[in-house]
C-alpha positions in Angstrom: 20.8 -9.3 5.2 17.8 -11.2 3.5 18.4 -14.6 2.1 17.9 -15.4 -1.6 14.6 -16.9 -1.2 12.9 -14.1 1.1 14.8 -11.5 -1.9 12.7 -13.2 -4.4 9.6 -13.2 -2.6 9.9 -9.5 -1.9 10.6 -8.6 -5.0 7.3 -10.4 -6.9 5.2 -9.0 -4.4 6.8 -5.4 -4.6 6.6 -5.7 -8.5 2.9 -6.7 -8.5 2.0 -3.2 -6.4 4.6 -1.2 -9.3 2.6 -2.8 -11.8 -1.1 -1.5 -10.2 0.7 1.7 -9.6 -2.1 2.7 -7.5 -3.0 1.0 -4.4 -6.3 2.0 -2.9 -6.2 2.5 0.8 -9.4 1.5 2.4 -11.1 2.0 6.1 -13.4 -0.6 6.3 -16.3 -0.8 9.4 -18.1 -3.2 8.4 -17.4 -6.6 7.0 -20.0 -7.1 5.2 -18.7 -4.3 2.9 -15.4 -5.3 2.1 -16.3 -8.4 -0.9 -18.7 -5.8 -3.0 -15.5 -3.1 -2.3 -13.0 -5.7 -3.8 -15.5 -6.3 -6.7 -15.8 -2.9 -7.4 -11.8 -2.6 -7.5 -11.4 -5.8 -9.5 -14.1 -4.1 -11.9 -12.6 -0.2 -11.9 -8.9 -2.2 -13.1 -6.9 -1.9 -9.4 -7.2 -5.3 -8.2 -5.0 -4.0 -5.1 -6.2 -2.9 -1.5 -4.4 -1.5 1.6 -7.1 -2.7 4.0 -6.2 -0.4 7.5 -6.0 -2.0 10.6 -7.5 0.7 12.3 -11.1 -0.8 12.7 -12.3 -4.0 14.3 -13.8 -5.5 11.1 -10.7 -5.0 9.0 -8.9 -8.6 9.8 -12.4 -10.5 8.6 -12.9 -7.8 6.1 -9.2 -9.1 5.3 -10.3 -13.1 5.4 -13.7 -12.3 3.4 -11.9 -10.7 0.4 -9.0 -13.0 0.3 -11.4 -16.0 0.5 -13.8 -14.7 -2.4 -11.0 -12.7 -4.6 -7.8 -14.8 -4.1 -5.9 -13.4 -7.1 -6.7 -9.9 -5.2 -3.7 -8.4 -3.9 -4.9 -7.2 -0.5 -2.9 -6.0 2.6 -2.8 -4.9 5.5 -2.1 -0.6 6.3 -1.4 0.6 9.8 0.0 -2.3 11.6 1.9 -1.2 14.3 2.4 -4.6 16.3 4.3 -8.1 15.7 0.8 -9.3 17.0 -1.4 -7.8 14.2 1.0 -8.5 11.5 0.1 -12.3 12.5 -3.1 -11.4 12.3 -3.2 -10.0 8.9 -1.3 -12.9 7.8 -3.3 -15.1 9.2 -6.4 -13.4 7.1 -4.5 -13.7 4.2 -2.6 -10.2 3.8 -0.2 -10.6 0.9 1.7 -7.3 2.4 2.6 -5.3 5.3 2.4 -1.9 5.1 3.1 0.4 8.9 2.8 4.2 9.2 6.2 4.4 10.4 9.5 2.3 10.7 9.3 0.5 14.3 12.8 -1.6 14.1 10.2 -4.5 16.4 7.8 -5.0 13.0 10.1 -4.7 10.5 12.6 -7.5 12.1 10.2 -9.5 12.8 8.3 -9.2 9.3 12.3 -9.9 7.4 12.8 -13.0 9.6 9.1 -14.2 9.0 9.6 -13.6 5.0 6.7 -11.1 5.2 6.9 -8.2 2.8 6.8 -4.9 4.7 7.2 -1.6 3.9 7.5 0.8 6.9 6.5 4.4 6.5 9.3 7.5 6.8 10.1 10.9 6.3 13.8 11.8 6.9 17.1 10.2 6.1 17.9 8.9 9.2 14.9 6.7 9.0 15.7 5.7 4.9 18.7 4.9 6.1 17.5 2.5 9.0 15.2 0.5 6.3 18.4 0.6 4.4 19.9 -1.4 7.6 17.6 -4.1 7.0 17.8 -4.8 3.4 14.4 -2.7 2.4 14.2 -1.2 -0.8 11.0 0.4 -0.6 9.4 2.2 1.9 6.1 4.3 2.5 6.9 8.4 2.3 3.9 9.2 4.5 2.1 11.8 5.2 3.4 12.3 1.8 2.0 16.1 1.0 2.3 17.1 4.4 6.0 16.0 4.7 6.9 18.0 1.4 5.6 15.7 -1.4 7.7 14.7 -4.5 10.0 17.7 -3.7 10.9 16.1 -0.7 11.3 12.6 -2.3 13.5 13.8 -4.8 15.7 15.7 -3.0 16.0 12.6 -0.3 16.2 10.2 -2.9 19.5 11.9 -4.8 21.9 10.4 -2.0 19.9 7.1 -1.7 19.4 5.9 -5.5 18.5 2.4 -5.1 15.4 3.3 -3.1 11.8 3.3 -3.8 9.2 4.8 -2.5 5.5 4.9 -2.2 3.7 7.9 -0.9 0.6 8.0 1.0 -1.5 10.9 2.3 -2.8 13.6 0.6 -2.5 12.0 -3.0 -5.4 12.7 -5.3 -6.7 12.3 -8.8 -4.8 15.5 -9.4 -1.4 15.0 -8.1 -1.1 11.6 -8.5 0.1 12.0 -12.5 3.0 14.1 -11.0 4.3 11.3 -8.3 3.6 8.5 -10.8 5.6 10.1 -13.7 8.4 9.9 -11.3 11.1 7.0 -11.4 11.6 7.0 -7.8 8.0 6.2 -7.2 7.1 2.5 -7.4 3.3 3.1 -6.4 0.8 5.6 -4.8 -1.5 5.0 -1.9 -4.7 7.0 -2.3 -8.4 6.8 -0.6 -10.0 9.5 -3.2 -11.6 6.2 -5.4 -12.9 4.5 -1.5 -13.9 7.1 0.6 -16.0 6.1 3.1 -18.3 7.5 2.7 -19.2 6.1 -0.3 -18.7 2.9 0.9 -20.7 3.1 4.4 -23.6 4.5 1.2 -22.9 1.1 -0.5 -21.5 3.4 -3.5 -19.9 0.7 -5.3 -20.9 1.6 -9.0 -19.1 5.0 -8.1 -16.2 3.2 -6.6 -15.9 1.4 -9.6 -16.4 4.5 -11.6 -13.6 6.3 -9.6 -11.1 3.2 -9.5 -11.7 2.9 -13.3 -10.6 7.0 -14.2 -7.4 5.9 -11.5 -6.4 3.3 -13.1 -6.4 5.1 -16.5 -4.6 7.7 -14.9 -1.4 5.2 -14.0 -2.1 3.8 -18.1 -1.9 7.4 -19.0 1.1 7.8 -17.7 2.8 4.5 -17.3 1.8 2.8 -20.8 
């Protein structure tokens, strides 16, 4: 069980990635692109970013936006360890986000009054972030794993849950998943590919981010 204090945190730092709707999930190899990325997302309207821990630059690229942007609501995507959620922290992550639910992390975020949301894809692993108090979770791979079918049908039983799918979203689908009420946001790389970015692309990324972010007006008001 969360105490109040940690329940309120959670809960301003969930609503903040409902209200972008949208949260751009980006791979980022070099530092030195991840303040002109940011601007370009501050720009296109999604002042949000799910920076991946899959790359050696992404904790500094982490520290560099957070020290230039700090209103930006940047992350940290595919932490698998208690050791790199300190480190995202530490860089000035404002949210955990891990491809799957590993019981270690998620503990360990709850007792540190981290926001985390762990990724699943069946019931048994809902109901395990139900165990410990979560309330949203990543559905990921989201299209692979049966997309909003699959989230509404898993959701009927378990109607105080959330969710936010990642993988496979695009500027297509995404107007289905957000017009959904179980959905709180989308994770989506079609606005920061990166290949645009390793092109320093960021008039396009802005361009991109700008059409997603009308998409989640369109739909959301």
């Amino acid at each position: 069980m969360l105490h109040n204090k940690k329940e309120a945190y959670m809960n301003d730092t969930l609503k903040q990635i409902g209200a972008t709707g949208i949260v751009p999930v980006v791979v980022l190899n070099k530092v030195a692109d991840a303040q002109p990325l940011a601007e370009a997302l501050i720009k296109g309207g999604l002042p949000c970013a799910e920076v991946t821990f899959r790359t050696d630059a992404a904790e500094e690229s982490i520290r560099a936006i957070s020290k230039k942007f700090p209103d930006m609501f940047v992350g940290a995507g595919t932490v698998l360890t208690t050791e790199q959620v300190d480190r995202a922290i530490g860089a000035g992550a404002k949210f955990i986000v891990s491809p799957g639910l590993n019981p270690k992390v998620v503990e360990y975020c709850i007792k540190k009054g981290y926001t985390i949301t762990p990724g699943i894809m069946t019931p048994t692993e809902l109901e395990a972030a139900l165990g410990f108090g979560l309330d949203v979770v990543k559905f990921f791979p989201a299209e692979n794993a049966g997309g909003l079918k699959m989230i509404k049908a898993m959701s009927a039983p378990y109607t105080m849950m959330k969710f936010m799918p990642t993988g496979g979203i695009n500027a297509t689908n995404v107007r289905d998943y957000l017009a959904c009420d179980k959905i709180l946001a989308c994770g989506g790389s079609w606005m920061v590919k990166g290949d645009l970015i390793n092109a320093g692309a960021f008039d396009e990324i802005e361009r991109l981010t700008r059409e997603a972010a009308g998409i989640v007006k369109e739909i959301r008001g």
